[in-house]
C-alpha positions in Angstrom: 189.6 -129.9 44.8 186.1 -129.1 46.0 184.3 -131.0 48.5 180.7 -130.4 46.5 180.2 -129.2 42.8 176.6 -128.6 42.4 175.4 -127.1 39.0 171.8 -126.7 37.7 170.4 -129.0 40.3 166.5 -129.1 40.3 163.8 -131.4 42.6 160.5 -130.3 42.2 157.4 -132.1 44.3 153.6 -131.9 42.6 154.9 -129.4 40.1 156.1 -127.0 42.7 160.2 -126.5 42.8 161.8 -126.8 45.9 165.6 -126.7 44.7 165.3 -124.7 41.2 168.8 -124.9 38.9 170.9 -124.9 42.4 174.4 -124.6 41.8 177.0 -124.8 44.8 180.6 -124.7 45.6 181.7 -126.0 49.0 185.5 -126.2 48.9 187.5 -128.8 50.8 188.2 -128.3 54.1 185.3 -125.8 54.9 182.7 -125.3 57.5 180.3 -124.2 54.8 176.8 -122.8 56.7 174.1 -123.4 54.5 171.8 -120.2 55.3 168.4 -119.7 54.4 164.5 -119.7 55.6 162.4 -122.3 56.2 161.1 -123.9 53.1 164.0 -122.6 51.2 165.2 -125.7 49.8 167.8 -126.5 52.2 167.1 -129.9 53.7 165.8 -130.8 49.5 169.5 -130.2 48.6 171.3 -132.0 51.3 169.0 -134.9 50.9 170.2 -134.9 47.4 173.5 -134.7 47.9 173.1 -137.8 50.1 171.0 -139.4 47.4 168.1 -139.9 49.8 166.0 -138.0 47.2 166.9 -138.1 43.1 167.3 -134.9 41.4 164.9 -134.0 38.1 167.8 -132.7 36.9 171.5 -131.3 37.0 174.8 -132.9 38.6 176.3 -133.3 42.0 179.7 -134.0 42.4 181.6 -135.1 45.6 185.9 -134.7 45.6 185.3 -134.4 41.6 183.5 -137.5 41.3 179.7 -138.1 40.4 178.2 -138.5 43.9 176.3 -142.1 43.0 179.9 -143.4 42.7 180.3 -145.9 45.2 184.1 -144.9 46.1 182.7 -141.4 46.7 179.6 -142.0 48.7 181.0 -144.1 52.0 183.3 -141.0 52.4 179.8 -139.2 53.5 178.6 -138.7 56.6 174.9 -136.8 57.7 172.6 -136.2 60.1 169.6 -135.5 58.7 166.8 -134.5 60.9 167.3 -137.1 64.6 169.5 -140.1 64.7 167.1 -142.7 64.4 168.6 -144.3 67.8 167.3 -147.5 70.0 165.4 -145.2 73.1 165.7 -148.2 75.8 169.4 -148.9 74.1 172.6 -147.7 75.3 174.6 -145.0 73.4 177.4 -148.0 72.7 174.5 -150.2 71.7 173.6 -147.8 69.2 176.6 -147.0 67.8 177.8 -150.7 67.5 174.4 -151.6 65.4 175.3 -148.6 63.0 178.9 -149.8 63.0 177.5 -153.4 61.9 175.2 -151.9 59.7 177.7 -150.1 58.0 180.7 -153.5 57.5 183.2 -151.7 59.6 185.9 -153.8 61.0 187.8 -152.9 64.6 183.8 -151.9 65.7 184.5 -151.5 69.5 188.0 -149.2 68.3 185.8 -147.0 65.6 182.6 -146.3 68.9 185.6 -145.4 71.3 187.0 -143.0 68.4 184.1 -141.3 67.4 183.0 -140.7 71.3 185.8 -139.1 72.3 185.4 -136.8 69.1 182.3 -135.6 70.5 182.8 -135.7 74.1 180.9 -138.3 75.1 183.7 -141.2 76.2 183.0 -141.4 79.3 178.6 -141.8 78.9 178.8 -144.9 76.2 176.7 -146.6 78.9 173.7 -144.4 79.2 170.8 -145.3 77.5 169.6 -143.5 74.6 166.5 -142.1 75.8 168.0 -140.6 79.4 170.1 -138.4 77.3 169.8 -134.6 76.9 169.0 -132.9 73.4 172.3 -132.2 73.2 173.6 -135.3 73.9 171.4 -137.0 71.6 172.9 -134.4 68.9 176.1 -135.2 69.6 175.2 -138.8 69.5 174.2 -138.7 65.8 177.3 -136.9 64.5 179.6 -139.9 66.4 176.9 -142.1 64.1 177.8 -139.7 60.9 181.5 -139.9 61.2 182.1 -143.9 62.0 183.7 -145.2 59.0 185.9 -141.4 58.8 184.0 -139.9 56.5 185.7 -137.0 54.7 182.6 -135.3 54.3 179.6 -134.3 57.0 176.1 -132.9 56.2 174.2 -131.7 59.1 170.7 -130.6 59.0 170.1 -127.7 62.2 172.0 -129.7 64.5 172.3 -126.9 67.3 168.9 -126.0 67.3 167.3 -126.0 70.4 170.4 -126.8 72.3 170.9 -124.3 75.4 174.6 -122.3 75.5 176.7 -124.7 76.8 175.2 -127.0 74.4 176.3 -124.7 71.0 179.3 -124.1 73.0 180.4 -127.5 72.8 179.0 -128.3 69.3 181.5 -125.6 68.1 184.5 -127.1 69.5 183.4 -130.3 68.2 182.7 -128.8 64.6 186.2 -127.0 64.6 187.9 -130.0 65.7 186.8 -132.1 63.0 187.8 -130.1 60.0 191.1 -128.9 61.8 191.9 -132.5 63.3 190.5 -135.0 61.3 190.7 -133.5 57.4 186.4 -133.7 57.5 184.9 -130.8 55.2 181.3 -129.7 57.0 178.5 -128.6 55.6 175.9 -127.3 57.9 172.4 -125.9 57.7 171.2 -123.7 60.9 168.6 -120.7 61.7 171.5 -119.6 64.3 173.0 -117.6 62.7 175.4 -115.8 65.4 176.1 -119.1 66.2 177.2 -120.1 62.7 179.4 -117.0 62.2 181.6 -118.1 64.9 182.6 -121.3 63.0 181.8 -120.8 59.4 184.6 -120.1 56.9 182.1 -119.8 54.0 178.5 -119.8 53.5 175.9 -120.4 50.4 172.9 -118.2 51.6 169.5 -119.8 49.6 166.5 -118.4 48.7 163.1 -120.3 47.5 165.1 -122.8 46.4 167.9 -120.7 43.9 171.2 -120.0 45.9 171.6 -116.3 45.6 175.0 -116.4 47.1 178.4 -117.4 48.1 181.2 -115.9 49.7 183.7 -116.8 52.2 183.6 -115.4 55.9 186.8 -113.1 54.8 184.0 -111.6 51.6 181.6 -111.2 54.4 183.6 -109.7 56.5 184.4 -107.1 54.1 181.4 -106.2 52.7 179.1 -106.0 56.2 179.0 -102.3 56.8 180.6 -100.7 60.1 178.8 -98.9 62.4 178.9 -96.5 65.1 176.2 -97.0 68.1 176.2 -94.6 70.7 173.7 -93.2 73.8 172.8 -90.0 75.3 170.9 -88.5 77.4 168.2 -86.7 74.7 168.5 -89.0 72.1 166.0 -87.7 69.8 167.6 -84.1 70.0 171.1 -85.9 69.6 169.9 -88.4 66.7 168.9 -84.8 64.5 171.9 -83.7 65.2 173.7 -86.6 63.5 171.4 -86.5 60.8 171.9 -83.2 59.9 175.7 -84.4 58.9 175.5 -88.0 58.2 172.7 -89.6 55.9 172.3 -92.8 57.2 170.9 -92.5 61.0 168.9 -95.0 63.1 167.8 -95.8 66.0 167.9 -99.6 66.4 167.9 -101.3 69.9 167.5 -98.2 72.1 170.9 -96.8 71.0 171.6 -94.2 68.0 173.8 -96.2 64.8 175.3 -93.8 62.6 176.5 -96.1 59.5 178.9 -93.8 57.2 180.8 -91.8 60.0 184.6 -92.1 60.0 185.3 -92.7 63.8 184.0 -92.8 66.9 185.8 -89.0 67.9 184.3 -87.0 65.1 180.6 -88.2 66.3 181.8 -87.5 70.0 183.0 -83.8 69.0 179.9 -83.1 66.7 177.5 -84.0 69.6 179.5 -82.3 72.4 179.8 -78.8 70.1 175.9 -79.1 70.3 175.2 -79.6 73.6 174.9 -83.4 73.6 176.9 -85.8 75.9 177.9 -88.8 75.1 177.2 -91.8 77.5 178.0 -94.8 75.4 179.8 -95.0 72.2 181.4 -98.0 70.7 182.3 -99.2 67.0 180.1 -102.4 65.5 180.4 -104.3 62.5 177.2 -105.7 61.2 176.4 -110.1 61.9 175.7 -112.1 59.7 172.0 -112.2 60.9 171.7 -108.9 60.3 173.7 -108.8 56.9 171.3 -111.7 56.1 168.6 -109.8 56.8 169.1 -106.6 54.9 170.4 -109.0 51.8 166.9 -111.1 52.0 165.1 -108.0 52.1 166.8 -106.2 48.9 167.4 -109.7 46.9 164.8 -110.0 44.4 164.6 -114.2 42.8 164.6 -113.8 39.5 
């Protein structure tokens, strides 16, 4: 069973479209990185999933059930742009008034749960406003997942957040689809950060999804790469292209992207005079695979 069927989903605002006969496949289980740029109809489509917005048209489903259902929808949990948190309030406080908010039962139980999910047991007592970004992010997924939701939407929530932050976001991500059957779906312009937790990913574009494909398909299709330096790297790089066709140089280094292996670049180079300083093997991100695909993919 999927986590989220989306077909032929449409919200337009003052006659413009920002979903446009959206359909979407998040299966259960998945960290599912929603991809796409600004104004691409991201937040519009999680905000309809969550029924915060009403669709002009087309059908969302949640765990095969229409997502208005009221069995289906307190099994969701989102952040959606901040938490909406109490500033002069503690983190406990906060939590507990979302807890009541929501009719949980064992409330105090639930808040110690979902603060040791996210790391943050041991600051319950630190008020709201004295926290750091991160914190405060991390605060608003323990809101999203009292109750145990079996489904998270989370709108950019490692942006801004400084390494150790993402670090830490990551394990918490990983640990809540491995450890607590949760299925994630998450929107962020981080996009190395993303492929390091992402088992599939819908990539959008001006509000029509363009693609999806799991991290194993991406995998697969990102072209591999050979980058390399020397010492006359213009002489070298005519060299290369006098045998390959598809020579660059990208980020001060020479990328040769259909040769076979690193040794039959090495021994071209050296027969011509060129030594080789630094060689080493790539495989195209998934920034820059998103890159090349937004800059080929016409929306039709």
């Amino acid at each position: 069973m999927n986590a989220i069927e989306i077909r032929g989903l449409s919200k337009s605002f003052r006659g413009m479209y920002a979903v446009d006969n959206l359909n979407m496949t998040v299966p259960q289980g998945a960290i599912y990185g929603f991809i796409g740029e600004n104004g691409s109809g991201k937040s519009t489509t999680e905000k309809l999933i969550c029924g915060h917005l009403v669709a002009d048209k087309g059908t969302v489903k949640l765990f095969g059930r229409d997502y208005t259902d009221a069995g289906v929808r307190v099994r969701v949990g989102a952040l959606i742009e901040d938490p909406g948190c109490f500033p002069n309030s503690s983190v406990y406080q906060n939590l507990m008034m979302q807890a009541i908010n929501l009719g949980l039962e064992n409330r105090d139980a639930e808040i110690r749960r979902v603060l040791k999910i996210v790391r943050m047991e041991n600051e319950a007592n630190i008020k709201f406003k004295s926290c750091s970004l991160g914190m405060k992010q991390r605060i608003g997924i323990a809101m999203a997942l009292l109750g145990d939701p079996a489904l998270l939407i989370l709108d950019e929530p490692i942006n801004g957040l400084d390494t150790d932050g993402m670090r830490i976001m990551r394990e918490i991500l990983v640990d809540i689809t491995k450890n607590y059957s949760c299925t994630v779906l998450i929107s962020s312009h981080i996009l190395g950060e993303l492929e390091k937790i992402a088992t599939h990913y819908g990539i959008i574009r001006q509000g029509k999804m363009i693609m999806e494909l799991s991290a194993k398909e991406m995998d697969s299709r990102a072209q591999t790469f050979i980058s390399l330096k020397t010492k006359d790297m213009k002489g070298a790089k005519v060299v290369l292209a006098g045998k390959f066709a598809d020579v660059r140089t990208e980020d001060e280094y020479i990328r040769v992207y259909d040769a076979c292996d690193p040794e039959t670049v090495v021994d071209l180079l050296l027969k011509n005079g060129h030594v080789v300083s630094e060689i080493r093997k790539n495989r195209i991100g998934l920034e820059e695979y998103y890159i090349e695909l937004m800059s080929k993919k016409e929306v039709k």
